[in-house]
C-alpha positions as CSV (number, residue, x, y, z in Angstrom):
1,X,-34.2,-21.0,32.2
2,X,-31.4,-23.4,33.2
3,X,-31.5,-26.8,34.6
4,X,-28.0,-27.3,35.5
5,X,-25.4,-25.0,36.8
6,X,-21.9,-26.4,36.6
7,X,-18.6,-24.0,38.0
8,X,-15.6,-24.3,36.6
9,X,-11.9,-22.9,36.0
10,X,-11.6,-22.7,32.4
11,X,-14.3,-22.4,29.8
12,X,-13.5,-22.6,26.1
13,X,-16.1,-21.1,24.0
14,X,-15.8,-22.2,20.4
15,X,-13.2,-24.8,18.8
16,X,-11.0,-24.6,15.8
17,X,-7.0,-24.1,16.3
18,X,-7.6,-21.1,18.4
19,X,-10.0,-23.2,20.9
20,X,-8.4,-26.9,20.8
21,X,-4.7,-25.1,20.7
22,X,-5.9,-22.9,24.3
23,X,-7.3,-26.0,25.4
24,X,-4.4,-28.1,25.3
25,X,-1.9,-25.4,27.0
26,X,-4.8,-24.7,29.6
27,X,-5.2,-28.6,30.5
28,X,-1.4,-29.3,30.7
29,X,-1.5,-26.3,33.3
30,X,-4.0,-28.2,35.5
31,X,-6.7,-25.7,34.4
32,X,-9.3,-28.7,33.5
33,X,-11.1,-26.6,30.8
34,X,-14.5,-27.2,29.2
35,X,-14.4,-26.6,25.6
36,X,-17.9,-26.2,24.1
37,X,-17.5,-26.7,20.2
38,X,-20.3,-24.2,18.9
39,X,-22.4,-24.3,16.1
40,X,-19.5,-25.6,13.7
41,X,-17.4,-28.2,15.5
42,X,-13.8,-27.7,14.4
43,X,-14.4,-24.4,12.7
44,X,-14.1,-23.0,9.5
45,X,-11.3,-25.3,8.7
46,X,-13.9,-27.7,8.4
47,X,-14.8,-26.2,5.0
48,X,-11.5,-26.7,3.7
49,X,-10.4,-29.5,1.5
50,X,-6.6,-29.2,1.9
51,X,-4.1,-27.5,4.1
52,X,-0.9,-27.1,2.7
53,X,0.5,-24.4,4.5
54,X,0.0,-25.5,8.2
55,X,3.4,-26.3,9.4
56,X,4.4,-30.1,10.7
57,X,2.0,-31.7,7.6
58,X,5.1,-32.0,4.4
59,X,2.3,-33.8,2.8
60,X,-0.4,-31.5,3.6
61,X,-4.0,-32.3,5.7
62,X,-7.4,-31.6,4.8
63,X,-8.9,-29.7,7.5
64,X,-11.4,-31.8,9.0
65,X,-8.6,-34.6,9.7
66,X,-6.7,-31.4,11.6
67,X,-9.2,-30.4,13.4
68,X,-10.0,-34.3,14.5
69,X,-5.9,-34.6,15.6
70,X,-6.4,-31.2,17.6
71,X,-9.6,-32.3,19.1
72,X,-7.8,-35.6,20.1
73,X,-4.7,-33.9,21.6
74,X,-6.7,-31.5,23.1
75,X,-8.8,-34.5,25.1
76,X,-5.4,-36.8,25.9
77,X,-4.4,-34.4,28.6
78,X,-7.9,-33.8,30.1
79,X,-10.0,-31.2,28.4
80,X,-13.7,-32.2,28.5
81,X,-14.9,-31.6,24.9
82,X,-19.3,-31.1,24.4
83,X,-21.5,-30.6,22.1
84,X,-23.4,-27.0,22.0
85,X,-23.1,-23.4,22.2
86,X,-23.4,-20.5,24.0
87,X,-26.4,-18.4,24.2
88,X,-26.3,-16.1,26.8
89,X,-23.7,-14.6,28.8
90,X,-23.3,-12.7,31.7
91,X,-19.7,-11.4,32.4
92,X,-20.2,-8.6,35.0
93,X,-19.1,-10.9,38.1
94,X,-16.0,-12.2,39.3
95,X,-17.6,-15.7,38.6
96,X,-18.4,-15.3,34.3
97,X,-22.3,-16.5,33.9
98,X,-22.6,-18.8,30.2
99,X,-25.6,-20.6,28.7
100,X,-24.9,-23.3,27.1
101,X,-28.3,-24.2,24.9
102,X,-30.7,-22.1,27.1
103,X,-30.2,-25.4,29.6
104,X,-27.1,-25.6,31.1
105,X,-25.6,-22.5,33.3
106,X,-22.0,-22.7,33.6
107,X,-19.9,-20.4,36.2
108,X,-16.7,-19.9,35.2
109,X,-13.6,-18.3,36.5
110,X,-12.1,-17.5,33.5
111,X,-13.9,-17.3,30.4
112,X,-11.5,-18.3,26.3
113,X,-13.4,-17.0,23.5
114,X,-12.9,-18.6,20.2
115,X,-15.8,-18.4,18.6
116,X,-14.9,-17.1,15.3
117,X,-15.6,-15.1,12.3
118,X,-17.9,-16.6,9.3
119,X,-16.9,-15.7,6.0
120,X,-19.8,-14.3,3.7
121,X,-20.9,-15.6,0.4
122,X,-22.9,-14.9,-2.1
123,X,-25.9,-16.9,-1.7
124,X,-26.3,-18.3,-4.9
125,X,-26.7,-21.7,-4.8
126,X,-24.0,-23.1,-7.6
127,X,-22.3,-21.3,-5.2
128,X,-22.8,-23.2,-2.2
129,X,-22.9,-26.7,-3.9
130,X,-19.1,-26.1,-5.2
131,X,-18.4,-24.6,-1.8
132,X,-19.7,-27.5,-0.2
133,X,-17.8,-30.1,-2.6
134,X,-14.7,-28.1,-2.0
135,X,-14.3,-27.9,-5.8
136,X,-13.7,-24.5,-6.8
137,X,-15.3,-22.1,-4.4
138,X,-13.3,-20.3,-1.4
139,X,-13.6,-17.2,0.9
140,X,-9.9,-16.8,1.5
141,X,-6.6,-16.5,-1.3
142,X,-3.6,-17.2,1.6
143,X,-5.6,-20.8,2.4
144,X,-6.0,-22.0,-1.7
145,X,-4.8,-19.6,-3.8
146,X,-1.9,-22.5,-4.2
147,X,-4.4,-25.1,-5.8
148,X,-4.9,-22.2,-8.7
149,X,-1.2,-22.2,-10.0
150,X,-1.1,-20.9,-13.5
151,X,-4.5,-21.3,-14.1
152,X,-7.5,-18.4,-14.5
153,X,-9.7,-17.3,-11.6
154,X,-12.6,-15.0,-10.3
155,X,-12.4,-12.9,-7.1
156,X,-15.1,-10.8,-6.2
157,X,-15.0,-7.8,-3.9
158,X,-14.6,-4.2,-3.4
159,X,-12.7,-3.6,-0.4
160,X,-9.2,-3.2,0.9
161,X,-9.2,-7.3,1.2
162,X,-10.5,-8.2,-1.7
163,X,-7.6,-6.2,-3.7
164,X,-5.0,-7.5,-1.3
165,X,-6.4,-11.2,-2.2
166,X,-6.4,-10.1,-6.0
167,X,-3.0,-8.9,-6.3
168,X,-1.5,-12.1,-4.0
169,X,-3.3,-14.4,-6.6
170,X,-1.8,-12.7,-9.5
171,X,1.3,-14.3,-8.3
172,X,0.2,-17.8,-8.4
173,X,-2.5,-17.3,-11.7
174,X,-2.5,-16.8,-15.2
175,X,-4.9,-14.6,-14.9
176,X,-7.3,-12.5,-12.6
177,X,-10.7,-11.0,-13.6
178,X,-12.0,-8.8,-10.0
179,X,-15.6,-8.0,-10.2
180,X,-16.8,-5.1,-8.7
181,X,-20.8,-4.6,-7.5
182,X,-21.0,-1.3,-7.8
183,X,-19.3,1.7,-10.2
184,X,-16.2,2.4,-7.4
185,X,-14.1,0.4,-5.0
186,X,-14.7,0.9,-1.5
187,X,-10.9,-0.2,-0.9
188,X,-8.0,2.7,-0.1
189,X,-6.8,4.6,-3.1
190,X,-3.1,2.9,-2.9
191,X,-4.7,-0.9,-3.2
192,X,-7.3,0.3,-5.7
193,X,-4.4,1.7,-7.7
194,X,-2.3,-1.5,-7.0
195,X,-4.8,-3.5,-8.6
196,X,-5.2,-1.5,-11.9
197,X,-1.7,-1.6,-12.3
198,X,-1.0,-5.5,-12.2
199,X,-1.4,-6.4,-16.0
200,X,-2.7,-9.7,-15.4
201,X,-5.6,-8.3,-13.3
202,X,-8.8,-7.7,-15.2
203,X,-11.8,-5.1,-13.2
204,X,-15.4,-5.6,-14.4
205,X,-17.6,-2.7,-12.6
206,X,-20.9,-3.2,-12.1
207,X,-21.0,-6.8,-12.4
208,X,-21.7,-9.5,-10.9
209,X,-21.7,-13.6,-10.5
210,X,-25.0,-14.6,-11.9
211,X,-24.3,-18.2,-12.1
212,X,-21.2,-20.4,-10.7
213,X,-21.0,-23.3,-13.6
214,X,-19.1,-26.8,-13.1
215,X,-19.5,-30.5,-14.1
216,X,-21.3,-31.3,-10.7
217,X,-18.0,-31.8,-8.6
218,X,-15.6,-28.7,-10.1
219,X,-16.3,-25.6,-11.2
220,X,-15.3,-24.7,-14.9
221,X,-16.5,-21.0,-15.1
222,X,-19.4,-18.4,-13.9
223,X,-22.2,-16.2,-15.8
224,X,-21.6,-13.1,-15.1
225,X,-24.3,-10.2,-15.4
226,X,-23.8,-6.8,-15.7
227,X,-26.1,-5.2,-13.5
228,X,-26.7,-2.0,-15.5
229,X,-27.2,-3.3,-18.8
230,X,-28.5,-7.0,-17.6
231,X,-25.7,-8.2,-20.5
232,X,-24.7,-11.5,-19.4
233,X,-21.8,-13.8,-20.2
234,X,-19.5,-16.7,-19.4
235,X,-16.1,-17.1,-18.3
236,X,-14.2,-20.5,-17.8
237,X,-12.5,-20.0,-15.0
238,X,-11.4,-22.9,-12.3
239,X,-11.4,-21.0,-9.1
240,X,-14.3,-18.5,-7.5
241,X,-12.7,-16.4,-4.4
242,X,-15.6,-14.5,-2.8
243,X,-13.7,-11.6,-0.7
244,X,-17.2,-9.6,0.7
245,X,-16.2,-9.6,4.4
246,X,-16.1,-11.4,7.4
247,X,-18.9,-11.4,10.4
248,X,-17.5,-12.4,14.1
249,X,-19.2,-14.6,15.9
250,X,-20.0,-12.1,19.0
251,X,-23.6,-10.9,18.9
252,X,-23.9,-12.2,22.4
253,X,-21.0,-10.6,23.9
254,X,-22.5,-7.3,22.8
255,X,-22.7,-4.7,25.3
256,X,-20.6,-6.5,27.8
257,X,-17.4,-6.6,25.9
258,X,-15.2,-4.0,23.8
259,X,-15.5,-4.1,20.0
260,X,-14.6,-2.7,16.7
261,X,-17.0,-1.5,14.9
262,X,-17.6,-4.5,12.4
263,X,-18.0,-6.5,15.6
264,X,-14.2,-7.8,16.8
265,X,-13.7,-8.1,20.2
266,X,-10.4,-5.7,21.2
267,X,-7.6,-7.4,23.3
268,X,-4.9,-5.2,24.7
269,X,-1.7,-5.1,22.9
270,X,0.0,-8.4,22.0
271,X,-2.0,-10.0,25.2
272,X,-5.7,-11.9,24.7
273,X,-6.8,-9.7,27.6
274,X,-10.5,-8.2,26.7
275,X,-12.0,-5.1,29.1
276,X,-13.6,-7.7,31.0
277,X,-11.0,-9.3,33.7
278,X,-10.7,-13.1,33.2
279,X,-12.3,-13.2,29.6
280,X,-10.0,-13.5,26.6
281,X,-10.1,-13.6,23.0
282,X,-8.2,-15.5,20.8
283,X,-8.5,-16.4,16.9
284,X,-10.4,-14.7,14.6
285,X,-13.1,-13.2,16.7
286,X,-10.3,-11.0,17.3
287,X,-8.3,-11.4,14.4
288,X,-9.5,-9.7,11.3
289,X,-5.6,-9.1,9.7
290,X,-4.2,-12.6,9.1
291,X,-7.3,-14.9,9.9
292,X,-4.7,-18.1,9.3
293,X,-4.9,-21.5,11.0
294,X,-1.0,-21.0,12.3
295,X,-1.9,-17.7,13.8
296,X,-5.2,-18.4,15.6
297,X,-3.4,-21.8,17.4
298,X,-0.9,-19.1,18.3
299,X,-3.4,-16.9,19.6
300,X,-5.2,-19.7,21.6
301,X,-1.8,-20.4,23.0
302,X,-1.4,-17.2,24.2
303,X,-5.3,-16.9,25.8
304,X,-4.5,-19.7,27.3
305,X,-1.5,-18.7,29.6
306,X,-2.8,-15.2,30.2
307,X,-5.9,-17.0,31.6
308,X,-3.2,-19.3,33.7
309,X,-1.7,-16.2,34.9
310,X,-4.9,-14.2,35.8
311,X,-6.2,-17.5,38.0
312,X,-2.3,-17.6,39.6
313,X,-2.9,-13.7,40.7
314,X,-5.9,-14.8,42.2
């Protein structure tokens, strides 16, 4: 299947803060790490117009220009950045097996995974044109719920995340209408009960987002349908938050290394240490809590000198 096999100390599967951040602690430590950037060079940060709450930007960045500075940092002391991703691994030997496009075979003595989670969306596509424009669509409340200050937003969801997300925006908005799919929440009791008791919180049940509506570049409300009585209407809103779920990005680690059962990989306590000696995990393919730029580069930091340490033990 391969053409090429390539060994070496360090390999970085994925980029965003959680890769570029392990790669630059693992070069400075004379690791010389390979970083393959995946399917979505820089991450989801790449979706995202403006970061406001990364620490070091007063101004604020948007997070392509981030991930660019990262990347760049990353390269200054040594790590070899490519194009491609990983599509096959095999982890059972001391030396890690990885595919890289089905034609290169890389051997690797220890294995950073960074390979992240992708947020799920609706589908519609008014939906992914605003998301796309980064003008009024967004998977997570921490990252933009700022931008929606005093103004009136949708979130939709069921779950314990979507009701933590609605109650943080009803701090920061006028108003909060939560749509709910189905007749019940699938989140705890306590949040569900959180969330009918914030005043400015409104809950549609059984409805849905049948349209997202704008002027091209930013979105001014939604169609919403309910999907008992097929009654539809609009609401002018400025912000859409779509809170349905994450997926990690570890279909191919499957079977060879421990997960949740939504599909995280497990690291052991406050390490990045997976079941598998010499692989570690590090931003949100592990991280399904916080999922914040800050705390993935934090996390890459700390895959990064656990993977020093397990090639010191050596």
């Amino acid at each position: 299947m391969s053409t090429t096999i390539e060994t070496v100390k360090c390999l970085i599967i994925g980029s965003g803060p959680a890769g570029y951040t392990a790669a630059i602690y693992a070069a400075r430590a004379n690791m010389n790490p390979v970083l393959y950037q995946g399917m979505q060079p820089g991450g989801q940060l790449t979706t995202t117009n403006e970061v406001e709450n990364f620490p070091g930007y007063p101004d604020g960045v948007t997070g392509p220009e981030m991930m660019m500075q990262l990347q760049a940092q990353a390269k200054r002391f040594g790590t070899d950045v490519r194009d491609g991703f990983a599509t096959k691994v095999d982890l059972s030997g001391e030396l890690k097996k990885i595919w890289i496009n089905d034609t290169i075979e890389i051997h690797a003595k220890t294995v950073i995974i960074s390979t992240g989670a992708t947020a799920k969306y609706l589908g519609i596509p008014s939906e992914q044109h605003y998301l796309q424009m980064g003008g009024g669509v967004s998977a997570c409340a921490v990252c933009d719920g700022f931008f929606y200050r005093n103004q009136e937003v949708i979130i939709v969801g069921a779950g314990d995340s979507a009701c933590e997300e609605a109650h943080y925006l009803s701090h920061l908005c006028k108003k909060v209408t939560m749509l709910v799919r189905s007749e019940k929440f699938r989140a705890s009791k306590i949040m569900e009960e959180r969330v009918k008791n914030t005043p400015n919180i409104e809950i549609l049940m059984s409805t849905e987002i049948d349209e997202v509506l704008g002027d091209g570049q930013i979105v001014n409300g939604v169609r919403i349908v309910n999907n008992k009585t097929n009654e539809k209407k609009e609401i002018a809103v400025t912000g859409v938050f779509v809170a349905i779920g994450h997926k990690p990005n570890t279909d191919i680690f499957a079977g060879q290394l421990t997960m949740d059962e939504t599909g995280y990989l497990i690291t052991e306590g406050k390490t990045s240490k997976t079941n598998v000696p010499g692989v570690f995990a590090c931003g949100d393919v592990q991280d399904k809590d916080y999922r914040q730029a800050i705390t993935a580069a934090g996390s890459g930091c700390i895959a990064a000198l656990d993977a020093e340490r397990y090639l010191a033990s050596l």
